[in-house]
C-alpha positions in Angstrom: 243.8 -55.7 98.3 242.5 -59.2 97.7 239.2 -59.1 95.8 235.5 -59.0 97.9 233.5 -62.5 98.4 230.9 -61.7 95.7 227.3 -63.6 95.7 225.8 -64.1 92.6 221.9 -63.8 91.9 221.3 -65.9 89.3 218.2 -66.1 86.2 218.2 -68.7 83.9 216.0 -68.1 80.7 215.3 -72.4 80.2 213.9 -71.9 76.8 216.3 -71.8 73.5 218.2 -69.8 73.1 218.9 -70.6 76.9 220.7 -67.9 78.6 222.3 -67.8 82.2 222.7 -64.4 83.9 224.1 -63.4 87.0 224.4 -60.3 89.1 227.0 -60.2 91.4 226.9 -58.5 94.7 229.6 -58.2 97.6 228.8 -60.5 99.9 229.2 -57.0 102.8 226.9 -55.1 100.7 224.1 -57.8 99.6 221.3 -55.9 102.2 221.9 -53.0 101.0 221.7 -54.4 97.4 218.4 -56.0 97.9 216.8 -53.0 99.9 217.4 -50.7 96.9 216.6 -53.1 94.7 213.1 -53.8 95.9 212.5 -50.0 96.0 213.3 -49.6 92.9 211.6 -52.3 91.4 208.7 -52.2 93.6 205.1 -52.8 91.6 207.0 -53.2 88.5 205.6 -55.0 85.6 208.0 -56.7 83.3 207.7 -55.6 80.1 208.3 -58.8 77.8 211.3 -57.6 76.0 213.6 -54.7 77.1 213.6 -53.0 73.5 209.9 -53.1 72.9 209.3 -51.5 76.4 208.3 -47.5 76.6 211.3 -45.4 76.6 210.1 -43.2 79.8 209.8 -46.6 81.5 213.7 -47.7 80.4 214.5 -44.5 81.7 212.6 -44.6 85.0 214.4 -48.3 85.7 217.7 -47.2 85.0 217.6 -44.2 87.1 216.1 -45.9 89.4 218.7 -49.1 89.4 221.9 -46.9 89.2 222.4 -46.5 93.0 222.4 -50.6 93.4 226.2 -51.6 94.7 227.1 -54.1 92.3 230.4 -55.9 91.8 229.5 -56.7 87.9 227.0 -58.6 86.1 228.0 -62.0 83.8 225.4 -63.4 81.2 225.9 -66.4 78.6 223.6 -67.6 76.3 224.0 -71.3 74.7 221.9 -71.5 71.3 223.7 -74.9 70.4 221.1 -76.9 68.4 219.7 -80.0 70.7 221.0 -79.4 74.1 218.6 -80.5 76.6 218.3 -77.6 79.5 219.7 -79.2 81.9 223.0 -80.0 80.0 223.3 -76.0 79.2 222.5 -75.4 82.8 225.4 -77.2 83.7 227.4 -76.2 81.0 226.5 -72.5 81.7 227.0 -72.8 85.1 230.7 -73.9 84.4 231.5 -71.3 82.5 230.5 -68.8 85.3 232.4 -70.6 87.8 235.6 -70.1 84.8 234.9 -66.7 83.9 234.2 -65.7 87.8 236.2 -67.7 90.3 235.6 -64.7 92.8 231.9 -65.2 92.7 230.1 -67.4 95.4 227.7 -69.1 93.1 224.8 -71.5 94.5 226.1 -75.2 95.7 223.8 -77.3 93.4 222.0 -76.4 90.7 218.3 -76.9 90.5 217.6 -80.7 88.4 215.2 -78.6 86.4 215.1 -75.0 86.6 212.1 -73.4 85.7 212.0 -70.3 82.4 211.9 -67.2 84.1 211.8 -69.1 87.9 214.6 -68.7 90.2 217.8 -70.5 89.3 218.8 -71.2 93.0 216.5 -72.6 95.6 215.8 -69.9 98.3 216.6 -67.1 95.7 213.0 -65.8 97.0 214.6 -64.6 100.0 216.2 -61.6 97.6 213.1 -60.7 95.2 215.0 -57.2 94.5 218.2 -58.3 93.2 216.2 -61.5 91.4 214.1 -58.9 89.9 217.1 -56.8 88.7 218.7 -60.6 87.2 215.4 -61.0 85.6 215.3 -57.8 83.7 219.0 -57.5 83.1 218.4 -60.7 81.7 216.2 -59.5 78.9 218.0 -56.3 77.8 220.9 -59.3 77.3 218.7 -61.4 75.0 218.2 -58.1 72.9 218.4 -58.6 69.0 222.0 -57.8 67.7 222.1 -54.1 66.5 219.6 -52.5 68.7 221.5 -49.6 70.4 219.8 -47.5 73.3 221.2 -44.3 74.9 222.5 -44.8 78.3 219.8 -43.4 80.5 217.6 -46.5 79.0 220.6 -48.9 79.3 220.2 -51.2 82.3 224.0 -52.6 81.0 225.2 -48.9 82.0 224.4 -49.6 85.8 227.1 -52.3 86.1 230.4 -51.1 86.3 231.4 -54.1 84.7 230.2 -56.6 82.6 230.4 -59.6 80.1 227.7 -60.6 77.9 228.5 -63.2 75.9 228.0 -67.2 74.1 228.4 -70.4 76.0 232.3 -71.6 74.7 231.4 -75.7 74.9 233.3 -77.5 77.3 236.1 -79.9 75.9 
């Protein structure tokens, strides 16, 4: 059974370490995606980082995130010393492409994407699922070594997943 067309929502954290994350979503599934998405993430506040945030409220987001249909989640980070954003936009983008050749990602990248602003034009049109990038996002930029139980996991949603460094291109 071949593989389902999977869009990606995309957030990319422009500030070093830079950091690309995408959630991917069967392309036959992405309503339902955002429409649970935006309920569950409706009137949230983003803490600042995932492992500072209350533990009752990494609880209440899991819980609430787990019925989301997902096809996977892919983040990279790129902490090479003097790489201008764009260049580890690009770079970051590739990789994705590599690493995901199922995934429909965006046709052209923004010249300069915004931190913490959508990484594709039009990405307002799903707020849910750009919300869930967004926080994924920071539980990905967590220090090394900090370990959370499952029911305050957001990574334990996805099904699968591959967090990871940007391999520079040849």
């Amino acid at each position: 059974m071949p593989r389902p067309r999977v869009v990606c929502v995309l957030d990319w954290h422009g500030e070093p370490p830079y950091g690309l994350t995408a959630v991917g979503v069967a392309a036959d599934r992405l309503a339902a995606a955002e429409a649970l998405a935006s309920a569950a993430l409706a009137g949230l506040v983003p803490p600042p980082t995932w492992e500072g945030a209350d533990p009752a409220l990494r609880k209440r987001v899991v819980r609430a995130c787990r019925p989301i249909p997902t096809e996977g989640l892919w983040h990279v980070s790129d902490d090479r010393p003097a790489v201008p954003p764009d260049r580890s936009h690009e770079d970051c983008l590739h990789q994705l492409a590599t690493e995901w050749p199922h995934a429909a990602l965006p046709p052209t990248p923004p010249a300069h994407p915004s931190p913490g602003g959508p990484a594709v034009p039009g990405e307002s049109a799903l707020p849910g699922l750009t919300a869930l990038a967004r926080l994924t996002a920071l539980v990905c930029r967590m220090p090394p070594g900090v370990d959370l139980a499952a029911e305050e996991d957001l990574l334990d949603i996805y099904d699968t997943y591959t967090v990871g460094g940007l391999t520079p291109p040849p």
